[in-house]
Backbone as CSV, one residue per row, in Angstrom:
resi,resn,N_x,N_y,N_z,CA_x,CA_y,CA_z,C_x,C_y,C_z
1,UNK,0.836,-1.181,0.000,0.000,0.000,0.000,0.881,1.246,0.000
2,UNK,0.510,2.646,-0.938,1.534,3.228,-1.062,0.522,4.519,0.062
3,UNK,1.980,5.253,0.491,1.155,5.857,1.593,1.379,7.616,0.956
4,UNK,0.538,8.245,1.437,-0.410,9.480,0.180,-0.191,10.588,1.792
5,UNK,0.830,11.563,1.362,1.385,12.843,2.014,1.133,13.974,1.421
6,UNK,0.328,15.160,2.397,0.025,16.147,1.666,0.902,17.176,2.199
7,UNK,1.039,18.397,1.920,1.948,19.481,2.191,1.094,20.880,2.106
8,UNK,0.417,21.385,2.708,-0.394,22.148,2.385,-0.387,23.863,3.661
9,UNK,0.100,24.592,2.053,-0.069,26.338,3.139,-1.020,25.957,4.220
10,UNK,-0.790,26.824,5.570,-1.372,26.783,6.626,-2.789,28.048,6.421
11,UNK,-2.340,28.851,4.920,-3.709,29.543,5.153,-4.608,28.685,4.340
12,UNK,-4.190,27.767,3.589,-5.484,27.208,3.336,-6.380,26.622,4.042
13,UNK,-5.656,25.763,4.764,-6.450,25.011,6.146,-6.781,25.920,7.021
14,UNK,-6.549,27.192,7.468,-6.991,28.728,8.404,-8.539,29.437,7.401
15,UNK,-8.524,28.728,5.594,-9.577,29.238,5.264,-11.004,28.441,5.037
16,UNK,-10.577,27.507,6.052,-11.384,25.822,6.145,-12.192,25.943,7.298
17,UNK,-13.385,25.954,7.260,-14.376,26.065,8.401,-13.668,25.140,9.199
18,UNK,-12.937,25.436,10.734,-12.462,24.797,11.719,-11.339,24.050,11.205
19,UNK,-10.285,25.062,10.217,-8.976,24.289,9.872,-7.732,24.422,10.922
20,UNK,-8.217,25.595,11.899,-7.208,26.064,12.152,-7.472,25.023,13.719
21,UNK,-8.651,24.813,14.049,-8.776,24.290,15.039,-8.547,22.781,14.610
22,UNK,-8.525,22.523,13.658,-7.941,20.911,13.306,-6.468,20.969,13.667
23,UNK,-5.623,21.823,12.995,-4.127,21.485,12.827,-3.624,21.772,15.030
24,UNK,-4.919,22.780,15.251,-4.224,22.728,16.785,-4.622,21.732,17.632
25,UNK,-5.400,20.616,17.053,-5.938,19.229,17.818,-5.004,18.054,17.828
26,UNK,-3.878,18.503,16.511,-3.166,17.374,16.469,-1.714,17.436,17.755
27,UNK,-1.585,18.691,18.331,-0.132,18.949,19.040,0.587,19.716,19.224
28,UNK,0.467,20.590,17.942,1.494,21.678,17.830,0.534,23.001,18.253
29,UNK,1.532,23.702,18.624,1.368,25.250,19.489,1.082,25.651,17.841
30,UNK,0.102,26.595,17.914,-0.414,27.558,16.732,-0.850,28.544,16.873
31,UNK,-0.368,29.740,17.238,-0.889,31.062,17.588,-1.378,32.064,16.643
32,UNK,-2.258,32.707,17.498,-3.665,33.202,16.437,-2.500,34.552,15.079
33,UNK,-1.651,34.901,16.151,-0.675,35.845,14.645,-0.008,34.756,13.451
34,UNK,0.613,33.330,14.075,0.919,32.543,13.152,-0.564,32.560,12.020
35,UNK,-1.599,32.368,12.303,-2.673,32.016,11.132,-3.155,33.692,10.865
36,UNK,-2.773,34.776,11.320,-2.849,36.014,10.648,-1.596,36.277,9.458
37,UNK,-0.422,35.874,10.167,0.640,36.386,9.063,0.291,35.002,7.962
38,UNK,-0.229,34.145,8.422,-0.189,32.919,6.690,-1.224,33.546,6.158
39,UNK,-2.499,34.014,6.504,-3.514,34.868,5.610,-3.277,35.498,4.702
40,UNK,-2.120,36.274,5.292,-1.835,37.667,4.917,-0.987,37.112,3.068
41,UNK,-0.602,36.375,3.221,0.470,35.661,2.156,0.072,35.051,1.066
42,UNK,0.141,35.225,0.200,-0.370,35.092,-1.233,0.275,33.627,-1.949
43,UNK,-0.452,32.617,-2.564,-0.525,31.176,-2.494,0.746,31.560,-3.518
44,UNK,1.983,30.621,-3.633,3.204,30.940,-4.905,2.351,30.843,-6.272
45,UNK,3.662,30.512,-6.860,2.618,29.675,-8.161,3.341,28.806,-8.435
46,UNK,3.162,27.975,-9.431,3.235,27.003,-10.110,4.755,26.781,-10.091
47,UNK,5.304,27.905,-10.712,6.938,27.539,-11.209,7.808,27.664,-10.125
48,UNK,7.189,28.662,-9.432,8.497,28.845,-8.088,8.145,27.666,-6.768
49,UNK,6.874,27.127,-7.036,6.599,25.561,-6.224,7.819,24.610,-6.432
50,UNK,7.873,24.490,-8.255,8.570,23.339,-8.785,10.411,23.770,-8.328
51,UNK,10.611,25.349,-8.673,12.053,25.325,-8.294,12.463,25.482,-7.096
52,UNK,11.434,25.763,-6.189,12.047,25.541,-4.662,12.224,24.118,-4.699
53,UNK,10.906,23.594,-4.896,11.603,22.042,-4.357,12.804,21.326,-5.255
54,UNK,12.842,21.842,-6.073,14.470,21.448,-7.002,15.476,22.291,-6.636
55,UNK,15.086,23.422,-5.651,16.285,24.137,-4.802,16.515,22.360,-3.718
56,UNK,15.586,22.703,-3.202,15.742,21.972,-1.986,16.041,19.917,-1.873
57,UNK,16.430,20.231,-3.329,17.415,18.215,-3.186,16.159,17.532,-3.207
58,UNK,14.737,17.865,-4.318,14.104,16.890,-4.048,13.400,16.924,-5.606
59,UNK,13.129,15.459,-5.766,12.838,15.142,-6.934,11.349,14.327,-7.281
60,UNK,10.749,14.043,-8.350,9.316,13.436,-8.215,8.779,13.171,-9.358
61,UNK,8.362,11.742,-9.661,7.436,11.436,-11.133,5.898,12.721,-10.937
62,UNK,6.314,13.678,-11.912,5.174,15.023,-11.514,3.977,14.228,-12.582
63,UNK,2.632,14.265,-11.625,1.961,13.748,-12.693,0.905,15.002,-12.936
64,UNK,1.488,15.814,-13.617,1.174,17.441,-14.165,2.385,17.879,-15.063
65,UNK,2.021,18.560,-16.053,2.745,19.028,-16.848,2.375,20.770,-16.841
66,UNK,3.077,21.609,-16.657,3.621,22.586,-16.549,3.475,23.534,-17.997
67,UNK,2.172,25.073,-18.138,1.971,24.827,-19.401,3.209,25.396,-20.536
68,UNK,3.992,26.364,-19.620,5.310,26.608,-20.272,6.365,25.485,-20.279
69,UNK,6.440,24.599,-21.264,7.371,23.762,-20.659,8.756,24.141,-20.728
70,UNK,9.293,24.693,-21.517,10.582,25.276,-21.408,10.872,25.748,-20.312
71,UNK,10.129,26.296,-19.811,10.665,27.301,-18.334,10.921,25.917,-16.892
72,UNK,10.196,24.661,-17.125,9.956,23.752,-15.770,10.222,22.489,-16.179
73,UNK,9.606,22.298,-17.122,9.912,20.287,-17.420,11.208,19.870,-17.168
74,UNK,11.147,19.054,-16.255,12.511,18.027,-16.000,12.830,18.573,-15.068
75,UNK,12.515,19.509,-14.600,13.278,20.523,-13.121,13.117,19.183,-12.102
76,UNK,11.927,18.410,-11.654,11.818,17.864,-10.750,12.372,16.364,-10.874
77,UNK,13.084,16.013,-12.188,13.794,14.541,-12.632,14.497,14.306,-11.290
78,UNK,13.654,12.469,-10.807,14.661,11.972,-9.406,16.603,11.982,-10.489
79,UNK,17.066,11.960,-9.592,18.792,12.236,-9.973,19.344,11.853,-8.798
80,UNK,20.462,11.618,-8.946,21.843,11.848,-7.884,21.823,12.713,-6.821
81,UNK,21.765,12.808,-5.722,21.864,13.409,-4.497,20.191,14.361,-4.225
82,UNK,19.020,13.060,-5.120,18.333,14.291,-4.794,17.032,13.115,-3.961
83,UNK,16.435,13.885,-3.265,15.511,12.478,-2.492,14.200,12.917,-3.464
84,UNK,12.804,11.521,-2.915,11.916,11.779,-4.244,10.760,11.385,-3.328
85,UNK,9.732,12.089,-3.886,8.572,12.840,-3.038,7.290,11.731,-3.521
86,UNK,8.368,10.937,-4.788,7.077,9.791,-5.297,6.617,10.370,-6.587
87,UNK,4.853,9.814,-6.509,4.158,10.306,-7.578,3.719,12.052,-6.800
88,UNK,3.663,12.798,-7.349,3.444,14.347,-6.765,2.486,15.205,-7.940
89,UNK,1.434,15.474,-7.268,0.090,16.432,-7.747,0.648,18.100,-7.232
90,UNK,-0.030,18.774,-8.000,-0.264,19.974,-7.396,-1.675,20.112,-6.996
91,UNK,-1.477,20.873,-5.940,-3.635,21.541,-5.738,-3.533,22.683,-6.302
92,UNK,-4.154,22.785,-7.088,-4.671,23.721,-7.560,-6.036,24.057,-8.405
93,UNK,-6.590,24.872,-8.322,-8.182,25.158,-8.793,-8.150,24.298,-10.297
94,UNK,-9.184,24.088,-10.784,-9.366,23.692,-12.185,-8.524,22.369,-12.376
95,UNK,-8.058,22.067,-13.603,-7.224,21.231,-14.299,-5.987,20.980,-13.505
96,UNK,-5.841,19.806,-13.277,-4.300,18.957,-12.591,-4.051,18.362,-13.675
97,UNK,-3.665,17.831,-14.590,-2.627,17.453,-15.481,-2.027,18.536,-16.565
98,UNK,-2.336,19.591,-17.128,-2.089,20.553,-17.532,-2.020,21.915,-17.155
99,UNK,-1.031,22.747,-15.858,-1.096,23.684,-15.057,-0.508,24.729,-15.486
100,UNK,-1.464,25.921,-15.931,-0.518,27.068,-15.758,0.956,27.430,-14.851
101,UNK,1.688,28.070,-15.267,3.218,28.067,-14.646,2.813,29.045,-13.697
102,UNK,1.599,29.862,-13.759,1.469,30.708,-12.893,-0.062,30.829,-12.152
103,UNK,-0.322,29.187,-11.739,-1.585,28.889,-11.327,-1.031,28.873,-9.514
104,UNK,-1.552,29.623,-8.904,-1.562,29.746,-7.595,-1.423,27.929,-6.828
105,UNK,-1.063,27.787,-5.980,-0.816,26.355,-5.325,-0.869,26.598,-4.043
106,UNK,-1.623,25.439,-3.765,-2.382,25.775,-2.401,-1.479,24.488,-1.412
107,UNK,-1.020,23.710,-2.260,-0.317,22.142,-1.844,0.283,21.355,-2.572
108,UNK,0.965,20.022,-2.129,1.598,19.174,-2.775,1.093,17.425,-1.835
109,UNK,0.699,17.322,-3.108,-0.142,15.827,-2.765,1.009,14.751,-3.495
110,UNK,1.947,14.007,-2.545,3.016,12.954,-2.618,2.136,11.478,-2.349
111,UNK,2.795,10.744,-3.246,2.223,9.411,-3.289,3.059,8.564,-3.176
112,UNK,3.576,7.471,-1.610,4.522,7.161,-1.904,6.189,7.643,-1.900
113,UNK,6.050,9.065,-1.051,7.190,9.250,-0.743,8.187,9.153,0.434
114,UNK,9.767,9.467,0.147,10.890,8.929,0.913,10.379,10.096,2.209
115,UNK,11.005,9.988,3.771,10.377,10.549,4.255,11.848,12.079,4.128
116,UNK,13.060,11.304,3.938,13.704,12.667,3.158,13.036,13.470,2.877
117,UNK,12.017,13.693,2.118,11.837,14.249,0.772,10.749,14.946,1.570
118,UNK,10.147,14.486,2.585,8.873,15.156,2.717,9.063,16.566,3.927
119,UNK,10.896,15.850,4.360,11.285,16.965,5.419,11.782,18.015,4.579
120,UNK,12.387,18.025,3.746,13.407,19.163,2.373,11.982,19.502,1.877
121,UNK,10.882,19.050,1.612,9.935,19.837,0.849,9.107,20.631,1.819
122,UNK,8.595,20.351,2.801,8.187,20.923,3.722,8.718,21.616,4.473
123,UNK,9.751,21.751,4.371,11.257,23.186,5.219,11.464,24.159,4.069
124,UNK,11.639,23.552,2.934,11.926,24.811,1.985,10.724,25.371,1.625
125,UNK,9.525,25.173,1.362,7.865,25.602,1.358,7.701,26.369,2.418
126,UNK,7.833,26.157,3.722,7.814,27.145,4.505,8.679,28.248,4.672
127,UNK,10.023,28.018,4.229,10.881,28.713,4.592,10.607,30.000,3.199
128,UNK,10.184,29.501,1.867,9.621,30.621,1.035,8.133,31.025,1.088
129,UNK,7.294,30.361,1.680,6.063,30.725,1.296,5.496,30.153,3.055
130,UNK,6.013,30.437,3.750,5.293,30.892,5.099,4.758,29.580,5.665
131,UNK,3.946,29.317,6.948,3.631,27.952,7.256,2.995,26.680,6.805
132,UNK,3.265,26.151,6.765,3.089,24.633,5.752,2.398,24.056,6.825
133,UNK,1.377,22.742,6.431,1.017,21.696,7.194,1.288,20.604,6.550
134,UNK,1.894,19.433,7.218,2.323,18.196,6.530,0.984,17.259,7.423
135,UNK,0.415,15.999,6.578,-0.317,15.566,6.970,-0.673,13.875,5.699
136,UNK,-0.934,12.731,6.478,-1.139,11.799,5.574,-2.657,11.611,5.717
137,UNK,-3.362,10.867,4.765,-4.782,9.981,4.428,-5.149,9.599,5.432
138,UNK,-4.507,9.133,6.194,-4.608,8.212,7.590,-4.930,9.292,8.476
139,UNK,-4.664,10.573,8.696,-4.354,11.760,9.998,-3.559,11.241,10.725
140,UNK,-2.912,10.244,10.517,-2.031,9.365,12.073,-1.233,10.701,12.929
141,UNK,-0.688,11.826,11.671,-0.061,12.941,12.186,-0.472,13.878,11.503
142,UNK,-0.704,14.970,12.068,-0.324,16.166,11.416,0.477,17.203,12.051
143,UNK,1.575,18.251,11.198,2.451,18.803,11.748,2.242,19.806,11.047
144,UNK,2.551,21.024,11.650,2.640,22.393,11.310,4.627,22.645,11.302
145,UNK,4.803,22.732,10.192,6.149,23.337,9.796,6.314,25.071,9.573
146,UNK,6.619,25.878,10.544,7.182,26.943,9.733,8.316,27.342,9.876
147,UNK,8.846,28.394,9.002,10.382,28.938,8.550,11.251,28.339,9.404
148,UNK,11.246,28.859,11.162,11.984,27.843,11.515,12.122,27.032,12.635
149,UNK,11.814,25.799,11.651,11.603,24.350,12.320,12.507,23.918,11.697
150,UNK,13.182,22.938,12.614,14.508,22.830,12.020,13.896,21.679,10.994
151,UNK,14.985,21.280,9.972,14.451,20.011,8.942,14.792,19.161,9.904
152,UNK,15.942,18.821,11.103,15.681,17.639,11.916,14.700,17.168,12.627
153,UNK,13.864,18.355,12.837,12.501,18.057,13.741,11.618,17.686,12.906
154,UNK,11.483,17.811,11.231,10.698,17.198,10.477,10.801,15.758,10.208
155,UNK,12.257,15.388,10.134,12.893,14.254,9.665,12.105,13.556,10.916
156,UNK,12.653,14.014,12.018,12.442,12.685,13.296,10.829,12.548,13.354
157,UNK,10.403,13.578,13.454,9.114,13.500,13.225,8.049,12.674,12.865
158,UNK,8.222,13.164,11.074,7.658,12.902,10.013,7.994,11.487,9.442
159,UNK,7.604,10.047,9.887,7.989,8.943,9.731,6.695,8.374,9.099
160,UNK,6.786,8.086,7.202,5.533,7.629,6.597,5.863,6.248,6.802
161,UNK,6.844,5.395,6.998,6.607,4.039,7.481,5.863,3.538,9.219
């Protein structure tokens, strides 16, 4: 059974009837300015999703294609020194297999990924685009990552086996 990790801005779940009171049921301290300053923050887009996480040593069979492809295709090819997030969706409004480069992203839906991959994607997401929530299908966990949490506290953490 392959196990299904989401990565998702903390204002989206803050714009979720009782999101904010979900992510503070699971453990983590969440203070009411933390879910004011993620409001305040405007969802990335598309292309600077794909090159942070190809900043950040991580790689993924993308099952979305990118509609500029010159500017993104292959950015996310698993390679040499890079960990891999699996099969990987974007959220975003409308159409998932064909995404504007500059379609707002609300998350990253991993299928099947190393748990490497889910600490480097979820540290560098927050660390550019403000608090992240990591969370699987199961709820077994959910964690609030922001800017700075160290990636060791994700790693030890964040265990999809």
């Amino acid at each position: 059974m392959s196990t299904t990790v989401h990565v998702n801005s903390l204002r989206w779940f803050a714009e979720q009837d009782g999101g904010a009171e979900f992510v503070r049921s699971h453990g983590d301290h969440l203070a009411d300015e933390t879910i004011v300053r993620a409001q305040a923050l405007a969802y990335p887009d598309a292309i600077r999703v794909v090159t942070t996480l190809r900043e950040a040593g991580v790689g993924a069979d993308c099952w979305f294609t990118l509609s500029a492809p010159d500017t993104a295709q292959g950015l996310l090819e698993p390679g040499s020194g890079t960990a891999s997030l699996g099969g990987l969706s974007l959220s975003v409004g409308g159409e998932r297999e064909l995404i504007s480069s500059h379609a707002a992203v609300t998350g990253l839906t991993c299928t099947g990924p190393d748990d490497e991959a889910i600490a480097r994607a979820a540290a560098a997401m927050a660390r550019a685009f403000g608090p992240q929530v990591v969370w699987d299908d199961g709820l077994a966990d959910v964690m609030l990552v922001d800017s700075d949490t160290p990636i060791e506290t994700i790693r030890a953490r964040w265990q999809t086996n």
